[in-house]
C-alpha positions in Angstrom: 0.0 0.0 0.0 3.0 2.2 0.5 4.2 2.2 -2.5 1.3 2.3 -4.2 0.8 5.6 -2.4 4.2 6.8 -3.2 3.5 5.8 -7.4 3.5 9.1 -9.5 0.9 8.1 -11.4 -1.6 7.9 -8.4 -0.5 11.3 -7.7 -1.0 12.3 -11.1 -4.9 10.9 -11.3 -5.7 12.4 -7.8 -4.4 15.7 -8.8 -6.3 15.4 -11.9 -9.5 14.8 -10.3 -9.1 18.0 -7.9 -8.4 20.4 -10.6 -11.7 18.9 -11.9 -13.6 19.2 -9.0 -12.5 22.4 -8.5 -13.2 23.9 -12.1 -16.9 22.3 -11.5 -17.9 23.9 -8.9 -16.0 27.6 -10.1 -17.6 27.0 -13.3 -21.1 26.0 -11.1 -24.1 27.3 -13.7 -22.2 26.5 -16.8 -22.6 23.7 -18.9 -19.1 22.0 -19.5 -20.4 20.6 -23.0 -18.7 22.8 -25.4 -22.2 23.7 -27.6 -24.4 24.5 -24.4 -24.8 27.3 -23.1 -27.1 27.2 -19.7 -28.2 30.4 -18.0 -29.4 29.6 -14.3 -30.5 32.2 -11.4 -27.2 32.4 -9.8 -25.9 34.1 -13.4 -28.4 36.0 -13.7 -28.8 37.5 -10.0 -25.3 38.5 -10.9 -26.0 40.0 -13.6 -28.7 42.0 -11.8 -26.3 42.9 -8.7 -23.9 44.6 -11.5 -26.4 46.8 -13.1 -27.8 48.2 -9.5 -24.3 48.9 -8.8 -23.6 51.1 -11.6 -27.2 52.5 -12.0 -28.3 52.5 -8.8 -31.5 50.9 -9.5 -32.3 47.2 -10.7 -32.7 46.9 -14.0 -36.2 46.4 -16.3 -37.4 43.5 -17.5 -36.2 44.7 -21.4 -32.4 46.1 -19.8 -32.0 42.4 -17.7 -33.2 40.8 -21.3 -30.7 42.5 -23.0 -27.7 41.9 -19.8 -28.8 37.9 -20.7 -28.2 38.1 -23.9 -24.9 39.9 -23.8 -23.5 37.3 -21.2 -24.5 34.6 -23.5 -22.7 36.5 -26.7 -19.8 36.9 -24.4 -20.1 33.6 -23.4 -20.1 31.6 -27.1 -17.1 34.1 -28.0 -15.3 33.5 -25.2 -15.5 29.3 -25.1 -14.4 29.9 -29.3 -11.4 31.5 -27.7 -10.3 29.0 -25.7 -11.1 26.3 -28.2 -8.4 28.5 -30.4 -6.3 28.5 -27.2 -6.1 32.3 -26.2 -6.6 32.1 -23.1 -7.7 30.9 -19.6 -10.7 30.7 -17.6 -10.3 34.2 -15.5 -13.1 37.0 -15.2 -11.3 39.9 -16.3 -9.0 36.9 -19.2 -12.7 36.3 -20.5 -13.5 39.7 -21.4 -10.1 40.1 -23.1 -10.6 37.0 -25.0 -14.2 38.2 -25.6 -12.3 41.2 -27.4 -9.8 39.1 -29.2 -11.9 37.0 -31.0 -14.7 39.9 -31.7 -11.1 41.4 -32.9 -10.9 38.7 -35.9 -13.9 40.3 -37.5 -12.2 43.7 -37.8 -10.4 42.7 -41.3 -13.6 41.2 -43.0 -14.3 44.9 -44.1 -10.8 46.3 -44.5 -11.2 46.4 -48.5 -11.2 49.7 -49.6 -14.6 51.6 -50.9 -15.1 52.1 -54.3 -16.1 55.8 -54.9 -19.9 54.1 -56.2 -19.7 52.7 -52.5 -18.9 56.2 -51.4 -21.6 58.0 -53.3 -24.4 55.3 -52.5 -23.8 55.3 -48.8 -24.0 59.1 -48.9 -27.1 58.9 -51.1 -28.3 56.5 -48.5 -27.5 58.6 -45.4 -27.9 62.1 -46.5 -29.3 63.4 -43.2 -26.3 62.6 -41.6 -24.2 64.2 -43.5 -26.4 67.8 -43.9 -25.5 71.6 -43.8 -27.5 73.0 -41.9 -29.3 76.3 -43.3 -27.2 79.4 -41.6 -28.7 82.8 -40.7 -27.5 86.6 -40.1 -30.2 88.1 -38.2 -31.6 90.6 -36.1 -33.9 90.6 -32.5 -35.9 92.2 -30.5 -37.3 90.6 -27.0 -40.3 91.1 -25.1 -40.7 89.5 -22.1 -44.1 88.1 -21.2 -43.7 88.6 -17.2 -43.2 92.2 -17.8 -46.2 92.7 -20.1 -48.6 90.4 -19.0 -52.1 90.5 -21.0 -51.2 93.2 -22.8 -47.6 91.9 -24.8 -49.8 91.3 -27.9 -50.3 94.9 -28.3 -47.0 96.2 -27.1 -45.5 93.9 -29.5 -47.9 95.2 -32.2 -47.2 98.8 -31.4 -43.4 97.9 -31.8 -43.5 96.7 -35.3 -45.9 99.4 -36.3 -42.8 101.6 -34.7 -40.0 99.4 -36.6 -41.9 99.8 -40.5 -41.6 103.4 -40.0 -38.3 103.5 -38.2 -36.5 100.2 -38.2 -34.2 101.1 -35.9 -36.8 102.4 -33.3 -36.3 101.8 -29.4 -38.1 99.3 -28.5 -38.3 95.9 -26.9 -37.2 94.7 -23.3 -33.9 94.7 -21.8 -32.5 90.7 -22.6 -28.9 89.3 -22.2 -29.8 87.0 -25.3 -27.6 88.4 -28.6 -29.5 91.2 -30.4 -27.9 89.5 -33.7 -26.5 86.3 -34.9 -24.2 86.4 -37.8 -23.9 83.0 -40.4 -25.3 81.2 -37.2 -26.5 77.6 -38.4 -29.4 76.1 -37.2 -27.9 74.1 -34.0 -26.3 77.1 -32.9 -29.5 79.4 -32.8 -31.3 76.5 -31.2 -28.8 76.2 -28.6 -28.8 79.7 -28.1 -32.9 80.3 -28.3 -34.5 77.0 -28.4 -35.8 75.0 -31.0 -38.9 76.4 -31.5 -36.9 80.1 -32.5 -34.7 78.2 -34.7 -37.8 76.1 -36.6 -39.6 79.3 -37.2 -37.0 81.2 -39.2 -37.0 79.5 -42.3 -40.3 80.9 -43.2 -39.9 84.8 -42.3 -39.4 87.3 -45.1 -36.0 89.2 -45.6 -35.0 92.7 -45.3 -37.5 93.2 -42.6 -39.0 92.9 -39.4 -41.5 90.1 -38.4 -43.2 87.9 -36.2 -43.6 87.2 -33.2 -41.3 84.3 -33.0 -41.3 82.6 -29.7 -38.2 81.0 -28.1 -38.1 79.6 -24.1 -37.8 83.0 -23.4 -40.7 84.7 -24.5 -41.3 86.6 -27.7 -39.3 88.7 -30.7 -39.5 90.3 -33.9 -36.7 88.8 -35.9 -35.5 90.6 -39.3 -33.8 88.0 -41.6 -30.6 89.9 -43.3 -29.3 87.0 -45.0 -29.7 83.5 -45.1 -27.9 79.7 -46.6 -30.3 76.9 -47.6 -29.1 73.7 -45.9 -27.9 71.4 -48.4 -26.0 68.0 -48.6 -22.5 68.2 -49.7 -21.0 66.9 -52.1 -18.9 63.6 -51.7 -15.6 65.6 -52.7 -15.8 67.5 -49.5 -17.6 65.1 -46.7 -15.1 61.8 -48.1 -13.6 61.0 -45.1 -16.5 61.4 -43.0 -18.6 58.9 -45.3 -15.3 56.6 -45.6 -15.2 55.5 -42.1 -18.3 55.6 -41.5 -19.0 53.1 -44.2 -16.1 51.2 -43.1 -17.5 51.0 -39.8 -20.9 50.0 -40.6 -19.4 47.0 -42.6 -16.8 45.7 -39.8 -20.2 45.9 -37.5 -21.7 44.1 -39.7 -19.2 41.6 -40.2 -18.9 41.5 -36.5 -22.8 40.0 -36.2 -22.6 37.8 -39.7 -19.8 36.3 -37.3 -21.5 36.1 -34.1 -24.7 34.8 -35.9 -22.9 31.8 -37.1 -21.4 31.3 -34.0 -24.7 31.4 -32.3 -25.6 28.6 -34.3 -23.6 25.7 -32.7 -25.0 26.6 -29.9 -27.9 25.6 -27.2 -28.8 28.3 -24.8 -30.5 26.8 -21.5 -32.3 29.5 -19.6 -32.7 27.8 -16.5 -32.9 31.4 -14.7 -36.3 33.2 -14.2 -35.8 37.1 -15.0 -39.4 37.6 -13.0 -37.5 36.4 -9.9 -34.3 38.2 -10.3 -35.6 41.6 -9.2 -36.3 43.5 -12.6 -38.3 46.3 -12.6 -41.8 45.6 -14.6 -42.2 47.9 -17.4 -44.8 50.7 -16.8 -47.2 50.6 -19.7 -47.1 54.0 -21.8 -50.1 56.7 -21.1 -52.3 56.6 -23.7 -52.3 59.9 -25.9 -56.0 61.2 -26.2 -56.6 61.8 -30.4 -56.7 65.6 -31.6 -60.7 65.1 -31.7 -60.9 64.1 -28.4 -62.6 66.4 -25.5 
């Protein structure tokens, strides 16, 4: 019995069947078959103990969804990359592997563009690449607290003052900029709100009209010169539509890849999202039609 005790393969077999034992039971949850993925309550209580942490507030039903189904992505990729022998079985290892087989994907859409790729994907995505229209104006406030009832009339007085005199006194005191010079869109929204910015492209040039409200209260606006938005032309926006298109294939590539990954694959859900503390959606409020009283 001794030496059977003191054999190297002995020690060899019982060594084996620890490190086995042992990666069962760190690996609890898991399937150890290679094309089963199982998701059990353990997981996915984890999963729901990470969000709170960095939200401060358990997740929805949709958000804890969408945590599975990431941990299952990362899960497929990361068994591929230690089929391929990248790595180890270690938390933050897994998400590096995660990342280095996601990273063979990136040279599926290296090729180049052709400049009909170009023009098509601008075609395509013309919004994204738009001017916005750009204005030189003028205005004049008038501030609703100060006028009360009566601002529809002081404001008419004032542009019966500005067509005989359009430079007459009037309006309220206003740290908002009397005029804006080749100021796009985005800039005079930022600076007077969306609704001001919407309501200039219809208002005449050369002189003053309105009202135009804003978050501030009122103006009359005069319009000295103004640049249609347009879309550009490839020649200057290139680049811009180069990576973009670039990206949008490697992404694409990414998912074609994943996909057929996700293939091989049996996800078990053994885990109940109801029980692991998501937050039930709230149903939206119903929106009453126009005709409604």
């Amino acid at each position: 019995m001794r030496r059977l005790l003191r054999e190297p393969l002995l020690h060899f077999l019982i060594l084996g069947a620890l490190l086995f034992a042992i990666y069962g039971w760190l690996n609890r949850g898991l399937s150890l078959t290679r094309d089963e993925v199982r998701v059990d309550q353990s997981r996915v209580q984890l999963l729901v103990t990470q969000f709170e942490r960095t939200w401060q507030r358990p997740p929805t039903r949709e958000e804890l969804q969408g945590l599975v189904d990431d941990w299952v992505r990362n899960e497929i990729l990361y068994r591929e990359g230690l089929a391929e022998g990248l790595d180890r079985n270690d938390e933050i290892v897994r998400r590096r592997v995660v990342q280095k087989v996601t990273s063979l994907t990136d040279g599926m859409a290296a090729d180049v563009p052709s400049q009909t790729d170009l023009q098509a994907w601008l075609r395509d995505h013309r919004d994204d690449y738009r001017v916005a229209a750009s204005y030189t104006f003028q205005q004049i406030y008038f501030d609703p607290a100060r006028h009360g009832d009566a601002l529809v009339s002081v404001i008419e007085s004032a542009a019966a003052a500005l067509r005989r005199d359009p430079n007459a006194p009037v309006g309220d005191p206003t740290l908002l900029p009397a005029a804006m010079t080749q100021a796009d869109t985005g800039e005079v929204a930022r600076t007077f709100g969306t609704d001001f910015a919407n309501a200039l492209a219809p208002l005449p040039e050369g002189r003053w009209a309105g009202p135009v409200p804003s978050g501030f209260g009122l103006h009359l606006v005069r319009i000295q010169a103004r640049t249609p938005g347009r879309v550009p032309a490839l020649a200057e926006v290139q680049e811009a539509v180069e990576r973009d298109l670039l990206h949008a294939r490697s992404r694409q590539a990414a998912e074609a890849y994943y996909d057929s990954l996700r293939k091989r694959y049996t996800v078990k859900m053994e885990a109940d999202l109801d029980r692991a503390g998501a937050v039930k959606a709230t149903p939206a409020p119903t929106v009453p039609s126009a005709g409604a009283r």
